[in-house]
C-alpha positions in Angstrom: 13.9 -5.7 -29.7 10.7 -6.9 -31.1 11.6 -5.1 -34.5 14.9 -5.2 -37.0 17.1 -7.6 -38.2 18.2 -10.2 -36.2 21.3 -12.7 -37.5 24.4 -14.4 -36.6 27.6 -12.6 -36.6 30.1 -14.9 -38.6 32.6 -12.5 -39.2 34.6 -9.8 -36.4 35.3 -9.3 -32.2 32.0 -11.2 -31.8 31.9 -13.4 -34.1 29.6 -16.8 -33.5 26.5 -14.8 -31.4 23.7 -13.0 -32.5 22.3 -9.5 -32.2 19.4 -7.8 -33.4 19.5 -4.2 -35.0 18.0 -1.3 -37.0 18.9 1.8 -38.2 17.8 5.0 -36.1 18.7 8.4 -36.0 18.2 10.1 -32.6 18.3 14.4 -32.0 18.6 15.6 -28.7 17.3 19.1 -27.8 19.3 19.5 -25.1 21.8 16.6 -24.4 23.8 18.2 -21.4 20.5 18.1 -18.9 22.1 16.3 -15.9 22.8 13.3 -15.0 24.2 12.1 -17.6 24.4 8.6 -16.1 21.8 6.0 -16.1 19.5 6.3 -13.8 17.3 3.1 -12.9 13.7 3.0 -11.7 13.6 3.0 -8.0 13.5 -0.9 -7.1 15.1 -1.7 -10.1 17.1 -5.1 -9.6 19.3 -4.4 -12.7 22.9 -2.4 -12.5 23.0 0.6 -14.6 24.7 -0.4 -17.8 26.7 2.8 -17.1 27.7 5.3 -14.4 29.3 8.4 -13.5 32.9 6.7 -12.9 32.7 5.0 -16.2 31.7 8.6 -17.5 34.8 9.4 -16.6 36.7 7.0 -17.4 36.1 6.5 -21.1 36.8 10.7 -21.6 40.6 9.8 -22.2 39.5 6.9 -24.6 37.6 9.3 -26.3 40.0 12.7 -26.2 43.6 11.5 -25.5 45.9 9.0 -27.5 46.9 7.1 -24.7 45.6 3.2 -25.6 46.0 0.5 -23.0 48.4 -2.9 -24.5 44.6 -4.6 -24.3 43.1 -2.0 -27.0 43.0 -2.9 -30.7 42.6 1.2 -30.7 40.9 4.1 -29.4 38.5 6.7 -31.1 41.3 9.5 -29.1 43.9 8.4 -31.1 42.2 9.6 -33.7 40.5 12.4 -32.3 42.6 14.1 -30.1 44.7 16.2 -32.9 41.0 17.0 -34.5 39.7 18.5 -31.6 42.7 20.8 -31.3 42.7 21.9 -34.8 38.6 22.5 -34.5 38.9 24.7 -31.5 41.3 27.2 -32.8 39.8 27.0 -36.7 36.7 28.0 -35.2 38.3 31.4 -32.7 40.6 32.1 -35.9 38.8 31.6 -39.1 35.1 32.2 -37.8 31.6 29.9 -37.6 31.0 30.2 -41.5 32.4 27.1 -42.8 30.9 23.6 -43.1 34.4 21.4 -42.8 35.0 21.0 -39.0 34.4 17.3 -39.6 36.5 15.2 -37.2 37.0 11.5 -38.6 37.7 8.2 -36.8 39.1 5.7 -38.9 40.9 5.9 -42.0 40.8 3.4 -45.3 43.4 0.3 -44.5 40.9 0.2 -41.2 39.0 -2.4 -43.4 42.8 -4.1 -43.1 42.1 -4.7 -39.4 40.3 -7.8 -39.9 42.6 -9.2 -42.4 45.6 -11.6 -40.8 47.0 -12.4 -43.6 48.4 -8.8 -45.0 51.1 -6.5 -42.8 50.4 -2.5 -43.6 52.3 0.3 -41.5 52.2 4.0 -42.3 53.5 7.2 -40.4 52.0 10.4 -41.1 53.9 13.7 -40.1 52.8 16.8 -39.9 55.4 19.4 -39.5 55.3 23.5 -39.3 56.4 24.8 -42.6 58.0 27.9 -41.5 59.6 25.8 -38.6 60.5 22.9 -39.3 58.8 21.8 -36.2 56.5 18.6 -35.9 53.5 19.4 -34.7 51.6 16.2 -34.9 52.7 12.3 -36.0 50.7 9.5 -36.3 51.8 6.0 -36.6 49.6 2.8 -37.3 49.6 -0.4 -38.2 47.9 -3.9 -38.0 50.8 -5.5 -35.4 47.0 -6.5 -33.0 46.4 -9.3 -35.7 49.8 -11.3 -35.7 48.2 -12.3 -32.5 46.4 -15.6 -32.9 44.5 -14.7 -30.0 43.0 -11.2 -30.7 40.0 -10.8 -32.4 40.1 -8.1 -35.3 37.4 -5.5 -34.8 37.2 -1.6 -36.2 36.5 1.8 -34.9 32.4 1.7 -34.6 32.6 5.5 -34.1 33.2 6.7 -37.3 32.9 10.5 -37.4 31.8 14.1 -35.6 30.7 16.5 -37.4 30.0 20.3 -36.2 28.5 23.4 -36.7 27.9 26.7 -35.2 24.1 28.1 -35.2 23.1 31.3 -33.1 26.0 30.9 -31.1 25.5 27.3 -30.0 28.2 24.7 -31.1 26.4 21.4 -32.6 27.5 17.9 -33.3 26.2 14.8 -36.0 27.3 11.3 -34.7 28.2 8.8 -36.7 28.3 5.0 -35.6 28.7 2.2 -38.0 27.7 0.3 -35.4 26.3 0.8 -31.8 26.0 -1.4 -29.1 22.4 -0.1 -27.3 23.2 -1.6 -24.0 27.1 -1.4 -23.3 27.9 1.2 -25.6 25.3 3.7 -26.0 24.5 5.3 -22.5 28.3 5.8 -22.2 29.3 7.0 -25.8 26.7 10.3 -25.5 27.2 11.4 -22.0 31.0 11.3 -23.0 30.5 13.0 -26.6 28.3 14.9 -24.6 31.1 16.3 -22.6 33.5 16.3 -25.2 30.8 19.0 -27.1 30.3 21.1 -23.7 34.2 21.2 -23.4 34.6 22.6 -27.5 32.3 24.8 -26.8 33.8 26.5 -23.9 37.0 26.6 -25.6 35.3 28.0 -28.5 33.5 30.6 -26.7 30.3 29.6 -27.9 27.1 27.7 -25.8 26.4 24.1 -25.8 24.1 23.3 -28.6 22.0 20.2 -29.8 23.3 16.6 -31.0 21.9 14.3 -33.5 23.5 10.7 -33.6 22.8 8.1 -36.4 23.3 4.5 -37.2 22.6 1.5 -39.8 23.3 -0.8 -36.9 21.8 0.1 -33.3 21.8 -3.4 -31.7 21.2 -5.7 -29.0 23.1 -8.5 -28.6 21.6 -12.2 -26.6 23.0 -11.9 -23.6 21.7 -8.4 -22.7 17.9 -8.4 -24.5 16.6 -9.9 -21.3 17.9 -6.9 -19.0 16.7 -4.7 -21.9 13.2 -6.8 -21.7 13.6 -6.5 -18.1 14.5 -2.2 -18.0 11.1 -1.7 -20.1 8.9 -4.0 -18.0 8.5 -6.6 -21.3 8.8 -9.2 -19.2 
C-alpha cells in the first residue's frame, strides 16, 4: 500500500503487528456479475484469498445466529432478525421510507475489550396481542473472562437500504476492513444476502456502495498484495 497510514496496533485481536490503511468508499454498478470469487491471473502462484466454498460458508455467519464456541460473535446474530423484519416492512408498508437500516453492534460493544467490567442484557420482543415472543436476544461479555481470548468488536457495523426504480440497494459500513482476508469474501456474501432480499421483496438486484475509515493491509499479506498487482 504505497499510500495511508501505517502504525502499530497496541490495542485489540491483533494487537503488537502493523497494518497500513485509508479510508475509501467503493460503488458498484452492478455487484452480482458472476463469479463472485477471486479469480487469479492465469500462472498466478498465489491462492485466491477467497473462493466459492468460503462464499458459502460465511452466508450463515452473515444471515443466521448460529456462532461456533471459537466466535467472539457473528454479524448474523445481529442480522438475522433485521433481515426478516426488512423483507416484510418493505411487501407491507411500501418502498417510501428511508429507515430499513439494519445495525451490527450495539453500545456496551465498546465493553468487549474491557476485562475488567461484567455486563449482560436480554432483550425480548414479544407480540402484543399474543403474548407470543417473537424474537430474544441475549449478550454479554462471558469471551473476556478468558485470559486467552483476545477482545475484538463487530467490524461490520451497518446495512443500509433503499428501493429506486424497482431495484433494492445497499450502503456498507465497515469500521474496519481487512483488504486481503476480509474484503473479497464480505461483498460476494452481502452481495448474496442483497440478491436474496430482493427476491423476497419482489424487487431486482440493485447497486451497492461500501465505505470505510480503515481499509487495511496488514504485514504478513502486503507482499502477496505486492505480488497480485505485479509491484514486485
Amino acid at each position: 500500500m504505497e499510500k495511508g497510514r501505517r502504525y502499530l496496533i497496541t490495542k485489540g485481536s491483533n494487537e503488537g503487528i502493523h497494518r497500513a490503511g485509508l479510508p475509501i468508499i467503493i460503488e458498484i454498478g452492478f455487484p452480482g456479475v458472476r463469479p463472485l470469487a477471486v479469480i487469479m491471473p492465469e500462472g498466478s502462484s498465489i491462492s485466491p484469498p477467497t473462493t466459492q466454498d468460503d462464499i458459502e460458508e460465511y452466508a450463515s455467519y452473515l444471515m443466521t445466529p448460529a456462532r461456533a464456541l471459537n466466535e467472539h460473535y457473528t454479524y448474523g446474530e445481529d442480522l438475522y432478525w433485521q433481515i426478516d423484519w426488512v423483507i416484510k416492512h418493505y411487501k407491507e408498508g411500501g418502498f417510501g421510507n428511508n429507515h430499513c437500516y439494519m445495525t451490527v453492534g450495539r453500545p456496551e460493544t465498546v465493553h468487549h475489550y474491557d476485562t475488567d467490567v461484567e455486563y449482560g442484557e436480554v432483550i425480548v420482543v414479544t407480540n402484543r396481542e399474543t403474548g407470543e415472543d417473537i424474537r430474544v436476544y441475549d449478550r454479554s461479555n462471558a469471551w473476556n473472562r478468558n485470559p486467552d481470548n483476545k477482545p475484538s468488536s463487530q467490524c461490520l457495523r451497518g446495512i443500509d437500504t433503499w428501493i429506486d426504480k424497482g431495484k433494492l440497494n445497499f450502503w456498507v459500513y465497515f469500521r474496519s476492513w481487512d483488504l486481503w482476508g476480509g474484503l473479497p469474501a464480505n461483498l460476494a456474501t452481502i452481495q448474496n444476502l442483497k440478491a436474496y432480499m430482493a427476491g423476497e421483496i419482489g424487487v431486482k438486484d440493485g447497486e451497492m456502495i461500501v465505505e470505510s475509515k480503515g481499509l487495511h493491509l496488514y504485514g504478513y499479506a502486503e507482499d502477496l498484495a505486492k505480488l497480485r498487482c505485479l509491484k514486485v
